[in-house]
N, C-alpha and C positions, 0 to 999 in steps of 0.2 A: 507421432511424436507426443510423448509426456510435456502436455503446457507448462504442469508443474516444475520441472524439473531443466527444462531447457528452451530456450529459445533461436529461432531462426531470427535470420534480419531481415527476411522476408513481414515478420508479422509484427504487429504494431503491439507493443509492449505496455504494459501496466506496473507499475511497481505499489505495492500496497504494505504501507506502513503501519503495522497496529501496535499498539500499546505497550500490549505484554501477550508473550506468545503463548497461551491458553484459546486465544481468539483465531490462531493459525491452522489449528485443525477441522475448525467450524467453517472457515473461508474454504478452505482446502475440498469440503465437502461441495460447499453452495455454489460457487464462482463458477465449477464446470459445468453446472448447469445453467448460468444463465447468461452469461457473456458468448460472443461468436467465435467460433473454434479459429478465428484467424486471429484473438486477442489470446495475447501471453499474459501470463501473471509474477509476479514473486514475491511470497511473503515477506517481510521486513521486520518481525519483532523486534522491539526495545522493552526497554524494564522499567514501565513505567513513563506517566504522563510527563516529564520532566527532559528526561533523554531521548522522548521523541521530539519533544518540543527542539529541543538542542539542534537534532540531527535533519531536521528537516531543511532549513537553507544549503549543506553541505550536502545532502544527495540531489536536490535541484540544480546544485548548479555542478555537480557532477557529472549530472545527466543532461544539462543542456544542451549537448552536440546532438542528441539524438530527438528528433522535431515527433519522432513517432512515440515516444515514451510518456507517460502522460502516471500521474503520483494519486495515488485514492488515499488517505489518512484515518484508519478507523481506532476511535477511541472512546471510553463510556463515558456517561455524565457523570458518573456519580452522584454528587450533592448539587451541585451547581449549574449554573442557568446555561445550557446547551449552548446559546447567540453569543452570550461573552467570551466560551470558551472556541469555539469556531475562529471569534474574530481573532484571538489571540492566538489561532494555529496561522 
């Protein structure tokens, strides 16, 4: 089975929300190498630090039903202090 591309309910799910999707072909590459082929993935692109920020309580509690689902949030620093911007995701 393509992780990428489909999941089982058998396997414990990942949803991973990045930024802007330039970073989803990099993920795309790395993730299968280092996570357990029993962990599913799915890219999440947004456009920008903004519309993630937005969209992030609305897939949480989308996905709430599922205990096995679990949200990675990848985003740059750009200028600004990495801990205030965390706190603020």
């Amino acid at each position: 089975m393509d992780s990428l591309n489909q999941e089982s309910p058998r396997l414990k799910a990942r949803r991973v929300s990045i930024e802007e999707p330039s970073i989803e072909n990099v993920l795309k590459e790395i993730l299968p190498k280092i996570i357990p082929d029993e962990i599913s993935f799915k890219c999440i692109p947004h456009q920008g630090k903004q519309d993630l920020a937005k969209s992030i309580p609305k897939k949480i509690k989308a996905f709430q039903f599922n205990p096995d689902t679990k949200f990675v949030i990848v985003h740059d620093q750009d200028s600004h202090d990495c801990k205030n911007s965390n706190q603020n995701f």
